[in-house]
C-alpha positions in Angstrom: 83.9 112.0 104.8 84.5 108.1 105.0 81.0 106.1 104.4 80.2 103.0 106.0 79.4 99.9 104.4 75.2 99.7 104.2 73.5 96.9 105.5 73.1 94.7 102.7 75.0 94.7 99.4 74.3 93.8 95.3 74.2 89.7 96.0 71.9 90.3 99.1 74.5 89.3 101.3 74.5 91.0 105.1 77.6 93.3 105.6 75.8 95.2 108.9 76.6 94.3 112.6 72.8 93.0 112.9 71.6 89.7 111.0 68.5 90.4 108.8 67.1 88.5 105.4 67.5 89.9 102.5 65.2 91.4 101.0 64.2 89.5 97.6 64.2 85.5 97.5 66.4 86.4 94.1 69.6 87.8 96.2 69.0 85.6 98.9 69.3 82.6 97.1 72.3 83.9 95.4 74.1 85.3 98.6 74.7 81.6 100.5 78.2 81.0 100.7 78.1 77.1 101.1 74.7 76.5 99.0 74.4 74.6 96.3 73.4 76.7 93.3 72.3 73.9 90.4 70.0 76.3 88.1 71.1 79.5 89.5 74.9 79.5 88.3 74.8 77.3 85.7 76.7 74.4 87.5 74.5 71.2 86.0 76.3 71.9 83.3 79.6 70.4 85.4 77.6 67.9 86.8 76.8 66.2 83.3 80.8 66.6 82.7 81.4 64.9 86.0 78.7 62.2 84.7 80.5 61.2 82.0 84.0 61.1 83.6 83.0 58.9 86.3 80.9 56.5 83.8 84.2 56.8 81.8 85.9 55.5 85.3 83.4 52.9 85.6 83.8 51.6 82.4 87.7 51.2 82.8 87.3 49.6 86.2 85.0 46.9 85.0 87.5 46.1 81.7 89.5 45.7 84.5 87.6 43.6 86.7 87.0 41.1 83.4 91.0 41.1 82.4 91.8 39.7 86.6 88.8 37.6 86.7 90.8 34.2 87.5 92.6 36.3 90.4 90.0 36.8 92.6 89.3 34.0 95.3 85.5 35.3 95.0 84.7 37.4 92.3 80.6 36.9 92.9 81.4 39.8 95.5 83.3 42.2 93.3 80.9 41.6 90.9 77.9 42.2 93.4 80.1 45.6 94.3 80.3 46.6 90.9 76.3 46.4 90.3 75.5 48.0 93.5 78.2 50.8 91.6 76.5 51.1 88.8 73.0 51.0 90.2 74.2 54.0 92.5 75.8 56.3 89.7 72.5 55.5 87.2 70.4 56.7 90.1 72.2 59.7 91.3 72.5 60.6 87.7 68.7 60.4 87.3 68.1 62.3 90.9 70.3 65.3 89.9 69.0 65.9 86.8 65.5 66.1 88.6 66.5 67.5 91.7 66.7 71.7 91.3 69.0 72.6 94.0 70.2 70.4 97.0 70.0 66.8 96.8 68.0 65.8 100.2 69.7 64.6 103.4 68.3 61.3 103.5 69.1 60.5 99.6 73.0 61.5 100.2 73.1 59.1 103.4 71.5 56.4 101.2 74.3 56.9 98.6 77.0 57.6 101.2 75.7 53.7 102.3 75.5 52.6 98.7 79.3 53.4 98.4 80.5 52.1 102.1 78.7 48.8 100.8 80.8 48.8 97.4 84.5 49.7 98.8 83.2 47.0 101.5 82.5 44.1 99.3 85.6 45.1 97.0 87.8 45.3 99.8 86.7 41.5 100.9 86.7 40.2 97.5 90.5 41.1 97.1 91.4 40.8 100.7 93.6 37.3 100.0 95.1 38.8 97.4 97.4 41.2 99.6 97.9 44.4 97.3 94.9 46.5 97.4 96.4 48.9 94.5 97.0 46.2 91.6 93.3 44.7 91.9 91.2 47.0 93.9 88.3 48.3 91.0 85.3 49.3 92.3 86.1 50.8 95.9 88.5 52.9 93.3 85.8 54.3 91.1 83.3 54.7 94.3 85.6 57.9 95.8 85.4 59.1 91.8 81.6 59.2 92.2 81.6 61.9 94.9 81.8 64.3 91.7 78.3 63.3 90.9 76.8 65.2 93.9 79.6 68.2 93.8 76.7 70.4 92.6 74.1 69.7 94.6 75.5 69.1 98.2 77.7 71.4 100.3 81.3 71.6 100.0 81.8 70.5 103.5 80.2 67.0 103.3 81.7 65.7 100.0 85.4 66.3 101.7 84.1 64.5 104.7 82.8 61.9 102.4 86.1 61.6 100.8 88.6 61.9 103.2 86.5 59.1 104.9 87.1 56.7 101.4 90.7 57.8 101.1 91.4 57.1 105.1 89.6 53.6 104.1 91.8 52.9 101.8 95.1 53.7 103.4 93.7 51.7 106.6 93.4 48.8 104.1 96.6 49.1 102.6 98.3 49.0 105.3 96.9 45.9 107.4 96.7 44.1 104.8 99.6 44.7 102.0 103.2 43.6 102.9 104.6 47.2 102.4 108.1 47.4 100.2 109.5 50.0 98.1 108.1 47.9 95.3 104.5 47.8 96.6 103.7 51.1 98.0 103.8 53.0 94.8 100.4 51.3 93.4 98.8 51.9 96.4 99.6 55.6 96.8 98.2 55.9 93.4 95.1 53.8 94.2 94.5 56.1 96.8 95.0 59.1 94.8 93.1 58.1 91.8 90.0 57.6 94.8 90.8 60.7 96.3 91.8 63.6 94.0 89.5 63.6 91.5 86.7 64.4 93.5 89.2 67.5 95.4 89.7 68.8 91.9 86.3 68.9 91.2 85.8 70.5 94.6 88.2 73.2 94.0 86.8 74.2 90.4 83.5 74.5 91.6 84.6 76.5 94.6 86.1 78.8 91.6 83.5 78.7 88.9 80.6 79.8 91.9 82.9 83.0 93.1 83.5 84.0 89.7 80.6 83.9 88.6 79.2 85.9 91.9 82.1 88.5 91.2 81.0 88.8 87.8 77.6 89.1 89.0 78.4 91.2 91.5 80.3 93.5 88.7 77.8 93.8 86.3 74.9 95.1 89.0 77.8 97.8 90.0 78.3 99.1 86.4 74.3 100.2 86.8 75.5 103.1 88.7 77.8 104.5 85.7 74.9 106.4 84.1 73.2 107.3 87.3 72.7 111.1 88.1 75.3 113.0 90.6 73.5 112.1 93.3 70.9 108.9 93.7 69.3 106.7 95.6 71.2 103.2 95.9 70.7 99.9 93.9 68.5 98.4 96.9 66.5 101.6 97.2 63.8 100.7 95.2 62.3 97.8 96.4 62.5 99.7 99.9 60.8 102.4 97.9 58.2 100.0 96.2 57.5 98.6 99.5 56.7 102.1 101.3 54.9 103.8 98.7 52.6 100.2 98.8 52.4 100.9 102.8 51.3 104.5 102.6 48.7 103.9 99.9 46.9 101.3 102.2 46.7 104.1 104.6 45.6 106.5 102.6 43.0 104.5 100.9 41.6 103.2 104.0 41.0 106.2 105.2 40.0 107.1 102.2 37.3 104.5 101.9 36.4 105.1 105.6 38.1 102.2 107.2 40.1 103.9 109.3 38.3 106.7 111.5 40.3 110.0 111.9 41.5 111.2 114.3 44.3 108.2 113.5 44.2 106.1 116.5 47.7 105.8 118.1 48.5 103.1 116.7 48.1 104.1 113.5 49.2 107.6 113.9 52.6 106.2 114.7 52.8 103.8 111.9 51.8 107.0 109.7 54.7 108.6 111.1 57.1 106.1 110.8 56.5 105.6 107.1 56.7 109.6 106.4 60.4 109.4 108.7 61.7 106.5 106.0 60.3 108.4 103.3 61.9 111.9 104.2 65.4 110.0 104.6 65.3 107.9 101.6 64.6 111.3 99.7 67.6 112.8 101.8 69.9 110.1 101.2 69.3 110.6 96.9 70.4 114.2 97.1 74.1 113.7 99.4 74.8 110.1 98.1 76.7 109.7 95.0 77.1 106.9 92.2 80.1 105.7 93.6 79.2 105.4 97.3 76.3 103.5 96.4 79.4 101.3 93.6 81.1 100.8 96.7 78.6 100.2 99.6 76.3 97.8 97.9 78.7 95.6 96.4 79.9 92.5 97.9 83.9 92.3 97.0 84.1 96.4 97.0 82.2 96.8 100.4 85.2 94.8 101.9 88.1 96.2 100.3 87.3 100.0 99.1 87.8 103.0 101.5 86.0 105.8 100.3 86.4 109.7 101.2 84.7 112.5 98.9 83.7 115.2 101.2 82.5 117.2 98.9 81.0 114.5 96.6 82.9 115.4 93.4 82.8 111.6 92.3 79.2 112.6 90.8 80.8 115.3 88.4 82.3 112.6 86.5 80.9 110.6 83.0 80.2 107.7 82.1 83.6 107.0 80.7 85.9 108.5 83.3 83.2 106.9 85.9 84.1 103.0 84.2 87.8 103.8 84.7 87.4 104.5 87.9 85.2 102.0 88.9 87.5 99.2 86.8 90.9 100.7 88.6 89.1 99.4 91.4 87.8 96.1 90.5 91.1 95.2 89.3 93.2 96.2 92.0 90.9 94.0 94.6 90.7 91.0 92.3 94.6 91.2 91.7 96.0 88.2 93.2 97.6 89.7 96.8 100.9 88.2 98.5 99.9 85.7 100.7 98.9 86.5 103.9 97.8 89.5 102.6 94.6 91.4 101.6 93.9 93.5 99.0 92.9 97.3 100.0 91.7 100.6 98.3 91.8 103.9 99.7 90.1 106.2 97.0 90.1 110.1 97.8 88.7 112.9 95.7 88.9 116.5 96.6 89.2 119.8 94.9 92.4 120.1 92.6 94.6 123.4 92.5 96.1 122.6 88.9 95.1 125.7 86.6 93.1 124.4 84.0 94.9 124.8 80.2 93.8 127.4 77.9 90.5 125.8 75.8 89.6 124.5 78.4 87.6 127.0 80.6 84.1 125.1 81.0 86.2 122.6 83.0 87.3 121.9 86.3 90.2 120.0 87.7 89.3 117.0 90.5 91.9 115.3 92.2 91.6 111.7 92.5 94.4 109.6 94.6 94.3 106.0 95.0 96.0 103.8 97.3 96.4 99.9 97.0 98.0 98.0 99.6 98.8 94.8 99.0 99.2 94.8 95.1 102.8 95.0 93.1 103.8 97.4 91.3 105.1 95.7 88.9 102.4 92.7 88.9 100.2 95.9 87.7 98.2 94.7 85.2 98.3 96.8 81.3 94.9 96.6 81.2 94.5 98.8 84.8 96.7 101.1 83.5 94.2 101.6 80.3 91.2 102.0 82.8 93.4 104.8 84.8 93.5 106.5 81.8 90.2 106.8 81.1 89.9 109.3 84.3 92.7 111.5 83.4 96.0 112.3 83.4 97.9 110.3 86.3 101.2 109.8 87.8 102.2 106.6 89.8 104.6 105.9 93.1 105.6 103.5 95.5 105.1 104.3 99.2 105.3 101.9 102.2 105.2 98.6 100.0 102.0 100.4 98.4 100.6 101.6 95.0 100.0 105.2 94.8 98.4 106.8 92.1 97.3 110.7 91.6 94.9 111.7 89.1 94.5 114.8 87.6 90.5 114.9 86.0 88.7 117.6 84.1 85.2 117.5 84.1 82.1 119.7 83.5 81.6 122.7 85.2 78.6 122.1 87.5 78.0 125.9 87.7 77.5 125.4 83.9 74.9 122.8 84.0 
């Protein structure tokens, strides 16, 4: 039988055809895919590093600023750019350290202005000069101090922010700088050293928040390695919780005299409706096994992992052969696919035909084949192979640019237990 994916997973996050919440503030906060997760995931930790790179910046721009003073036709306003700077980054530094989670909308436009003022007034201060690379300072370090917010804003408005300073600058450039093979080299690099910083730090904490929600992710799927055969999933008790809380309001209130029997209609179907969830719930524990529920509820699995165990023979296995196969998995959909590609897992388990060996007789023999498309065989990992082995004894082929591997696995007689 081939299960479909449930309705919500292990990070909260809605895998069903019909939008609902999740169903703990805890998972839901976790689940956003654009949201800024400050205390959550641990990222103010990059946002003091950011803090001191870009006061780092600020302090070489304004050694620089000092060293051309005699250059500029009006310094006054690259000096009134660079305090407006440096009253911006001391304030945003302040707000995100007080701020736990997402930096308001109208305190990013009021520093999105604050920095539009400073690569304004930089800008005019050098203008005469004609080579916005050599003395531009401040408009440089105001594209670096988009790093400040990367924590607490969404993804999507700090690369509108910067793609707006770095279109700025080449705008600039090139109205106003007599363009030679001599001059353009400084201001590519002006451009870059406004620019790229803050897409670094964009892509690292793009990195840092799925790895962490893999690893989070990973660590509520190893739950179900000591689970029994067959269980109830890692979401079913708070559903539990909440209809055992339902059904002894009912009771008690009738109880107590509140509610009048016979159950008026209303009621009586309500009644009903909790018994019906209750009844399937207990259903579901005693035909589901541990690694359905491994699968189903988990956020990267859920995606990638075809399961079919007709028979539900995953449940026979320990706790050891149970973390190879669950790792086998992990690694295979986390290995780095070809691009354009996707990483996929077909895992089927059925009776095995292999005669068990001599000593052996309070065992039986599962087959186990997995199927990865999309990974290399020889991009295989060693430590995959050493999670394989863990199950059983296996043998490996190629077939139609995919990974094949057959496992042969002894476990406990059920009839025995």
């Amino acid at each position: 039988m081939t299960y479909a994916p449930p309705e919500e997973n292990t990070l909260g996050v809605i895998v069903g055809s019909k939008p609902r919440h999740s169903k703990s503030a805890t998972v839901r906060r976790l689940a956003g895919d654009d949201t800024p997760r400050l205390t959550s995931l641990g990222t103010g930790f990059v946002g003091v590093g950011a803090a001191v790179l870009v006061s780092l910046r600020a302090i070489y721009g304004l050694v620089w600023l000092i060293i051309q003073w005699d250059l500029y036709p009006n310094p006054i306003l690259a000096t009134a750019a660079w305090i407006i700077l440096i009253l911006i980054v001391a304030a945003t530094i302040t707000t995100v350290q007080l701020v736990s989670g997402q930096l308001p909308h109208w305190m990013f436009a009021l520093f999105l202005i604050g920095l539009a003022a400073v690569v304004a007034l930089d800008l005019y201060a050098i203008w005469p000069l004609h080579d916005i690379g050599g003395h531009a300072t401040a408009a440089i370090a105001a594209g670096m101090t988009l790093l400040l917010v990367l924590t607490v804003r969404p993804s999507s408005d700090i690369i509108i922010a910067v793609s707006v300073i770095g279109v700025a600058l080449g705008v600039a450039a090139v109205l106003n700088v007599p363009l030679t093979t001599d001059s353009v080299a400084p201001q590519i690099t002006a451009i870059a050293f406004a620019v790229l910083p803050t897409v670094i730090g964009l892509s690292l904490i793009s990195n840092f928040r799925r790895l962490v929600q893999v690893e989070l992710d990973r660590v509520l799927v190893q739950s179900t390695l000591t689970a029994p055969r067959f269980a109830v999933g890692m979401m079913a008790s708070e559903e539990l919780a909440r209809l055992d809380l339902a059904a002894e309001k009912l009771l008690d209130s009738v109880a107590n005299g509140t509610t009048k029997l016979p159950l008026a209609p209303k009621i009586a179907s309500t009644a009903a409706s909790l018994a019906t969830e209750l009844r399937l719930h207990l259903i579901e524990g005693r035909r589901e096994t541990w690694l359905y529920h491994a699968i189903t509820e988990s956020d990267l699995l859920g995606k990638s992992v075809r399961l079919t165990d007709k028979g539900s023979l995953a449940g026979l296995l320990d706790p050891v052969q149970r973390d190879g196969l669950l790792s086998t998995a992990w690694l295979f959909v986390t290995d780095t696919p070809k691009r354009g590609a996707k990483n996929t897992v077909h895992i089927t388990i059925a009776p095995s035909t292999t005669v068990v060996a001599p000593g052996f007789e309070d065992k039986v023999a599962i087959g186990i084949t997995i199927t990865s498309i999309g990974v290399v065989r020889n991009r295989i990992d060693a430590s995959t192979w050493e999670a394989i082995a863990k199950v059983g004894h296996f043998t490996d082929s190629t077939e139609d640019s995919s990974v094949r591997l057959d496992i042969e696995c002894l476990v406990d007689n059920p009839a025995d237990q």
